[in-house]
N, C-alpha and C positions, 0 to 999 in steps of 0.2 A: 760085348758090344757088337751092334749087328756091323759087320765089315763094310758096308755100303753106305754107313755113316760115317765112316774112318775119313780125319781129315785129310789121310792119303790121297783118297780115292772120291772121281767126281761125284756127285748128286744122283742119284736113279733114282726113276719113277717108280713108287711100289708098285704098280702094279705089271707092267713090260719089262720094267727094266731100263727104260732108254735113259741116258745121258742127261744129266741137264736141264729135268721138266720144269718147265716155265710157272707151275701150277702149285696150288697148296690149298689141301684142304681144312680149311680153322678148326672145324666140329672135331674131326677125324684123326687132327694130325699126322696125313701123310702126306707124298709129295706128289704129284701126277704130270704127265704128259697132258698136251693138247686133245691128243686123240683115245686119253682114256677118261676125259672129263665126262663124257656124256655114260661113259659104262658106270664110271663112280654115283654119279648122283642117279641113278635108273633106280637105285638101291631105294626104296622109300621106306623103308622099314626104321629107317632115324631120319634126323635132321641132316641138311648138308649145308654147309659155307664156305664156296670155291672161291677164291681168291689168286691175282699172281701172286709168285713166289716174294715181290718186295712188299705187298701188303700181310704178311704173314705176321698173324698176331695182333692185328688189328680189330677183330672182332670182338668183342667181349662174350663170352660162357657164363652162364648163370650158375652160382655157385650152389643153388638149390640142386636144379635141376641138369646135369650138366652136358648134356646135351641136347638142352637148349641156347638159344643167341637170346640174347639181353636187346632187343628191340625197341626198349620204352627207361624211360628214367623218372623215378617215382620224387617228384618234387618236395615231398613231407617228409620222406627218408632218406632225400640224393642219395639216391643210388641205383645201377642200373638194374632192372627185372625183366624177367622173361613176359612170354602172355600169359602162361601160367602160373605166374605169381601174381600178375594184375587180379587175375578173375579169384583170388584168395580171400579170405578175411583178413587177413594183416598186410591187406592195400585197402580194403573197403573203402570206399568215400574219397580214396586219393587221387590226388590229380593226378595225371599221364603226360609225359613228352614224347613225340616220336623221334628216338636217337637217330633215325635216320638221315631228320634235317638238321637237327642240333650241331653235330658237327660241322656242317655247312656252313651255319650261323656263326657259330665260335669261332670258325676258322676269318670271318670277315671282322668279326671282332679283333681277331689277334693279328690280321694285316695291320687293322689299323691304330694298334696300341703300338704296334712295332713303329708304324709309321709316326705316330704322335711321339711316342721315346727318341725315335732316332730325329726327327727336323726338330724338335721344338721343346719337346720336355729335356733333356742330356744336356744341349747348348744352356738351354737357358740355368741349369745348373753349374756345367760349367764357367759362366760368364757370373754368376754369385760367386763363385770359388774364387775366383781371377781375381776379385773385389777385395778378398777377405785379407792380402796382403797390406794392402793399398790401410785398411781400415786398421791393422794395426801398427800401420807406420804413423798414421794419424792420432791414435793414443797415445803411443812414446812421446808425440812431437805435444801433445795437448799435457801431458802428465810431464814433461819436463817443464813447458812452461808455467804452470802452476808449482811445482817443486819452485822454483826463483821467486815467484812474485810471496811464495811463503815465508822465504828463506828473508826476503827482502825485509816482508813484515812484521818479522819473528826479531831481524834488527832496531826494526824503529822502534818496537815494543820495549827492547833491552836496554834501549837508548833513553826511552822514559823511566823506567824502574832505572838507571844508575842515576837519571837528574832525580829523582825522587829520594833516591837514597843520600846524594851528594846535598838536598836540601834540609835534612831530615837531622844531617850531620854538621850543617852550619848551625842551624838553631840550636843544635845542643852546645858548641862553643860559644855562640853568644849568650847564652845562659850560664856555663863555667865560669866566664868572664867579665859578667856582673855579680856572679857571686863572690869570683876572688878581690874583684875591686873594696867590696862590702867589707869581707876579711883583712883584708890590708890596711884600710884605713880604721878597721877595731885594732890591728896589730901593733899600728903605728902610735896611735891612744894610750894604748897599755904601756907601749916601750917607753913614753914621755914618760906617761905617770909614776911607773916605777923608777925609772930617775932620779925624778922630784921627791921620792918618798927617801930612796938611798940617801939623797943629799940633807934630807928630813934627819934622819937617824943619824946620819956623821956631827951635824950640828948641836943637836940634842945631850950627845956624848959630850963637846966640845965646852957644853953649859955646865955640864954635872962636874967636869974635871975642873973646869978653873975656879971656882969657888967667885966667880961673879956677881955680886948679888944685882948689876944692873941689867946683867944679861939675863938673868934670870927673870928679871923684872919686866925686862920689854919681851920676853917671848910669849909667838901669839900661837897655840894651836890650831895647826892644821888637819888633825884626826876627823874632824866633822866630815872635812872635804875629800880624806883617802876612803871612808865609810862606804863612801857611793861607789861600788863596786860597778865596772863596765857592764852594762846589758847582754843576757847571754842572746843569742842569736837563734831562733826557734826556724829551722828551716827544713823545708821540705825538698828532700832532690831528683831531681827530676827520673821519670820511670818511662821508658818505653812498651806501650802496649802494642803488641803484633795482633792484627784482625785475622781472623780466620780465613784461612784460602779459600774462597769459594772457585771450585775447580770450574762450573758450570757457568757462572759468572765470567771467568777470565775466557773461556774456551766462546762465550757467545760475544763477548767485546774481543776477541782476538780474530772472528771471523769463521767461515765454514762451507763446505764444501755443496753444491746445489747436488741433488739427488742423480745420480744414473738413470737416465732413460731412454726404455726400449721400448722402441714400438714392432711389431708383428706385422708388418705391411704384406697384405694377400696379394700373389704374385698370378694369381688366376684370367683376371682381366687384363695382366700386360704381356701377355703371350704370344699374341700379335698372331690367332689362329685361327682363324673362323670357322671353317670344313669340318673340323676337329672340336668339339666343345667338349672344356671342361669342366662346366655347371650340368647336372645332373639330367640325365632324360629329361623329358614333358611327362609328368605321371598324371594328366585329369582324373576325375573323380568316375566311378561308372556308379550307374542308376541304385540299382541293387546291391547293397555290400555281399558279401558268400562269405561262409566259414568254411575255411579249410580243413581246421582238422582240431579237436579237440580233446584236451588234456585232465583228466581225473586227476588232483594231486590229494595228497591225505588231510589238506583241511578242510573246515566247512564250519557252520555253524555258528551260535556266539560264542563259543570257548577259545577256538583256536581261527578265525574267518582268515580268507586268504586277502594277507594287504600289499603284494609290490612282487612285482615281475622284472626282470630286466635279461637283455638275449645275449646270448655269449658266442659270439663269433657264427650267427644265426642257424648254430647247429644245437643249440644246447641253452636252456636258460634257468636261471638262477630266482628262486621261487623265497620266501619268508611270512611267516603272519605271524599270530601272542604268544612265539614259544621259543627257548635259544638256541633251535636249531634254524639253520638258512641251510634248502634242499635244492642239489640241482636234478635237472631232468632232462632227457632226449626228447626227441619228436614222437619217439612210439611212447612217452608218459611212464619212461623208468626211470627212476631214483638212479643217478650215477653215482652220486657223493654229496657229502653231507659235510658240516662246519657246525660246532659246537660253540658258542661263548659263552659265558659263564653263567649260571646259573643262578634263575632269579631274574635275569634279565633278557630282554628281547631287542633285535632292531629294529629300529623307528624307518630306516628305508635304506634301501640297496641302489649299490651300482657297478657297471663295469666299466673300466678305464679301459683306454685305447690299446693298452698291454693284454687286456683279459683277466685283470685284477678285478677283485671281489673289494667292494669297498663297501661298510656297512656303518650306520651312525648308530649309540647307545646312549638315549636319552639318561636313565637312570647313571652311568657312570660319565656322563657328560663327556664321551671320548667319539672322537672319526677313528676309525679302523680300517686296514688292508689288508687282506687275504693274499699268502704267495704261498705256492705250497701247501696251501693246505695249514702255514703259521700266520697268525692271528699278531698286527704288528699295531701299534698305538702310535698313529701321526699326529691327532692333533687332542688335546686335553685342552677343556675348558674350564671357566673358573667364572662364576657369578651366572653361568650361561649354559641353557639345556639346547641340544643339536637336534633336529629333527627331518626334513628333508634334507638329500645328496644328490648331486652330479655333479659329472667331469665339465670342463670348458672344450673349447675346439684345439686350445694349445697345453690342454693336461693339466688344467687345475681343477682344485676343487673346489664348487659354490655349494654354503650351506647353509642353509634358513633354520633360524635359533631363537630362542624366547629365553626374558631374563626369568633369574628362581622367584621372581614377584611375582612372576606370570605377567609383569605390563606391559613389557616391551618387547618386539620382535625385529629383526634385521635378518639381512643378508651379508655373509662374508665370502669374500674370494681369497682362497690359499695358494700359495705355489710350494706345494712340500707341505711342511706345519707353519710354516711363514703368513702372519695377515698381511696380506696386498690391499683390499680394500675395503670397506664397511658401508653397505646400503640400507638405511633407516628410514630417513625423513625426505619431504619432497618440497621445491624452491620455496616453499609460505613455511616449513618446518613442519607441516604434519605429519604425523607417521604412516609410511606407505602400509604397514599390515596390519592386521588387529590385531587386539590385546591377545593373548595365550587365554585369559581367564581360569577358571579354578579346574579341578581334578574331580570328577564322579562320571559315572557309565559312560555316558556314549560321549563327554565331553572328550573323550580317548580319539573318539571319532571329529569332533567337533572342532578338534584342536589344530588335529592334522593339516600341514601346509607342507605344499610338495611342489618341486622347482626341475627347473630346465632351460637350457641354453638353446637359443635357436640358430637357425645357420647364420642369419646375419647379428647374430652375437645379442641379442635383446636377452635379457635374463625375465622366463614365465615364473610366475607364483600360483598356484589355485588357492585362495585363501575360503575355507570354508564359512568360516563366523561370517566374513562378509559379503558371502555369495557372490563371491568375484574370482577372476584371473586381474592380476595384477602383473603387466609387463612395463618392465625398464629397458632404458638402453642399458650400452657397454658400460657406461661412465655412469649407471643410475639414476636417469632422469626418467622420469616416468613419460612414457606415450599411452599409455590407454587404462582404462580398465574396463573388464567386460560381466556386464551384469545379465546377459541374456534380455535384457528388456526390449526384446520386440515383439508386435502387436499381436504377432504369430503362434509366438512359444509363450503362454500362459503362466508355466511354471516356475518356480521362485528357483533358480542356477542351483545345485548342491555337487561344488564341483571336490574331487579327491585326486585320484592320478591325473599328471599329464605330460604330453612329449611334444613332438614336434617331427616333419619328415623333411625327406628330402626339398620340398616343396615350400620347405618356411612354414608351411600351413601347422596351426597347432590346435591338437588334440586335447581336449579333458572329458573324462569322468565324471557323469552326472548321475551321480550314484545311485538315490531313491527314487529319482526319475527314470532311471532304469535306460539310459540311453548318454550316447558319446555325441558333444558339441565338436565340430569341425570350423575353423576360423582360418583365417587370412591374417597374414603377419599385422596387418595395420588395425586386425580385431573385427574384423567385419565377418557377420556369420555366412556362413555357406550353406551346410547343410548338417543335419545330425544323423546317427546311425542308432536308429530304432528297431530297429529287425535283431536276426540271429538268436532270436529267444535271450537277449542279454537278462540276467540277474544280479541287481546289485554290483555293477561294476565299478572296480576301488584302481587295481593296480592299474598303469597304462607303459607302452614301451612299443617303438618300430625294430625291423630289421633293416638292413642295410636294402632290402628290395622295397620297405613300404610298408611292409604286412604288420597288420597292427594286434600286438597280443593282447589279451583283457584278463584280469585275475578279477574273479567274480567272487564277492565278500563272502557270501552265506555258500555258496553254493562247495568252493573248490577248486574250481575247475577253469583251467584256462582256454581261452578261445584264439584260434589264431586267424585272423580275417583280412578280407582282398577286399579292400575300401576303394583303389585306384589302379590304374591299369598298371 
């Protein structure tokens, strides 16, 4: 260890020796004085990057070239390069930032994230927190009150089943006791008669012994009249029949509990901040769209065409088309990893959740799936019902557009977990918001496809192709528009496939054989389309978190990544 390193021993300058220099060279890694800076960098034969001694380390070294400074940060590959990595092939076409000012800019950025954290974002979470007590002293107090008024009602109920019972049990003594009346007065019959018959029989004796011939004479037979045996009594006794408990019956005349309900109330607008806005830049549209940077993936063609892209923490995105593999890729257009399911089968569409989960629908096994790890998990299974487009909501559910196995009918459903939350079908007259599914051959594969998105103020998109529309709902599923392209302008009959939405509310589709991307306005009003960039046969659609709109082009492969707005 050089001794002048020693945390003994002060600091020296390499090259004098003096005490304590102020100075530090980044490229070089040594230490200097004031008055050997100018001898140091005289040196031209490399790079130099003086710095004082507390900015040490603050430069970046290009890890290519390494004594170069990283000057530029290549926006396709974020990461920093040298100039001599710009002027390369594997920057060609890439955009450039000068890292000079970037920190600059970031640095004004992160005042003022600080600044937003600390007055306005922290309090105003704090002051939800402080609520959260409050809110469960008002459930115990709401949950006991309901506990008594149950308890109360679960009395009067018992109260009627014992007068029910109590009446159930009279009737059967007043029926005992017109039977026994019935019986007593046959008992009482009998007991005469056979009396009268004994005292028959004592007299009869009475005739035979005393050799009376007048007694004999005047006796009159009464046998005719003991003949007539008492009537037997043919009766039937009474049966109790118990009716079946109907559980669901008693549970809906007993009463029942109104549903939980939560609303999600966006806390954005009541921030009370103005300086500071938490709704997203201004992004306007510019003139000319540019492709950034573009993506070779291994499909193409009509065997395996590429259908659904989606971006994965806008560093990385997740690609699928007719085959059971779902392939991701980097910005330089390498295969990172791969996802297999099972075989024989394909994804009908992809997505990533706010976690960075791989969510993927399987028409043919009629299942939603989640990707974690790299394991393939079954959240939701259907039954009478094929799944075809996915996406997340803004509070992490899942909305997915499904056609029944008739192929008639088509709906939207929103999941929380595998749970239905809701079911959008029909529209206030009961007609059905989507077309039919219709039958299975060639491009009906294509024909079929309907693909969905949530936009920022919560409207749920549809592109439905059969009927050359985007079909938007609200939250609650009421329809507000559909958009058929019929303006005077655009000629062509709508053929819409992918679509998203940006920062801007503004939503994107897929106008696939027309070979061009419709641009709209939340309320469906067209703006403008994106016909340039050489598009072919554009299917899949998806933004990054900046705007940038990627396109998975059907026949072609290859995905485009393009700057539609500033």
């Amino acid at each position: 260890m050089d001794p002048r390193r020693s945390a003994q021993d002060l600091l020296l300058c390499d090259l004098c020796e003096t005490s304590v220099p102020p100075m530090y060279c980044d490229i070089c890694d040594i230490h200097l004085c004031t008055a050997c800076v100018g001898e140091h960098i005289s040196d031209e034969s490399k790079e130099h990057k003086v710095v004082s001694f507390k900015k040490k380390g603050s430069i970046n070294k290009c890890e290519k070239h390494f004594l170069k400074i990283c000057e530029l940060h290549c926006e396709q590959c974020d990461i920093p390069i040298c100039v001599q990595c710009a002027s390369s092939k594997e920057h060609e076409g890439h955009i450039f930032v000068d890292m000079l000012q970037t920190p600059e800019s970031q640095r004004k950025i992160v005042e003022r994230d600080l600044q937003e954290l600390e007055k306005y974002i922290y309090p105003k979470y704090q002051e939800i927190a402080a609520n959260i007590p409050n809110q469960k002293a008002d459930l115990n107090k709401n949950s006991q009150k309901l506990i008594t008024a149950i308890d109360e009602h679960g009395a009067d109920l018992h109260r009627e089943i014992e007068t029910m019972i109590r009446k159930v049990k009279y009737e059967l003594d007043e029926i005992d006791c017109k039977y026994l009346n019935v019986l007593k007065k046959q008992e009482d019959e009998i007991t005469c008669t056979m009396s009268e018959i004994k005292e028959c029989i004592g007299y009869l004796k009475k005739i035979l012994n005393s050799n009376n011939d007048s007694l004999v004479s005047a006796y009159k037979s009464r046998n005719a009249e003991f003949r007539r045996l008492p009537p037997n009594l043919d009766v039937s006794l009474p049966t109790f029949t118990p009716q079946k408990i109907n559980k669901e019956q008693i549970y809906e005349q007993f009463g029942s509990l109104s549903a939980l309900s939560i609303k999600t109330e966006n806390h954005c607008n009541t921030m009370g901040y103005t300086s500071l806005k938490s709704s997203p830049p201004d992004r306007p549209l510019i003139d000319i769209p540019q492709i950034i940077t573009e993506i070779t993936c291994v499909y193409g063609g009509l065997n395996n065409p590429l259908r659904s892209v989606c971006c994965l923490y806008d560093k990385e995105m997740w690609t699928c088309g007719w085959e059971n593999i779902i392939r991701l890729y980097n910005p330089k257009g390498e295969q990172v990893k791969s996802i297999r399911i099972k075989p024989g089968n394909y994804p009908s569409d992809i997505e990533v959740t706010g976690n960075g989960d791989l969510v993927y629908t399987d028409h043919k096994d009629s299942t939603v799936n989640i990707v974690r790890d790299l394991e393939i998990q079954t959240v939701i299974r259907l039954h009478g019902w094929k799944p075809r487009g996915v996406c997340t909501s803004s509070v992490g559910e899942l909305l997915v557009i499904m056609y029944s196995e008739d192929n008639k009918q088509v709906k939207v459903v929103r999941y929380y977990g595998s749970k239905e939350k809701q079911s959008i079908q029909y529209d206030d007259k009961g007609r059905p918001l989507y077309s039919p599914h219709g039958l299975f051959f060639f491009d009906s594969m294509l024909d079929n496809m309907k693909y969905i998105c949530e936009n920022r103020n919560l409207d749920i998109c549809v592109s439905d192709r059969k009927a050359n529309a985007v079909v938007v709902v609200n939250q609650a599923g009421k329809l507000r528009f559909k958009y058929h392209s019929s303006h005077s302008f655009i000629r062509k009959t709508l053929d819409p496939f992918g679509i998203t939405t940006d920062s801007q509310s503004r939503i994107l589709v897929a106008d696939c054989w027309n070979k061009r991307i419709h641009i709209l306005d939340q309320d469906g009003q067209f703006l403008r389309y994106i016909d340039s960039c050489d598009l072919i046969f554009p299917y899949g659609l998806c933004v990054d978190s900046n705007d940038n709109l990627f396109v998975a082009e059907l026949r072609s492969g290859k995905v485009k990544k393009i700057q539609y707005c500033m």
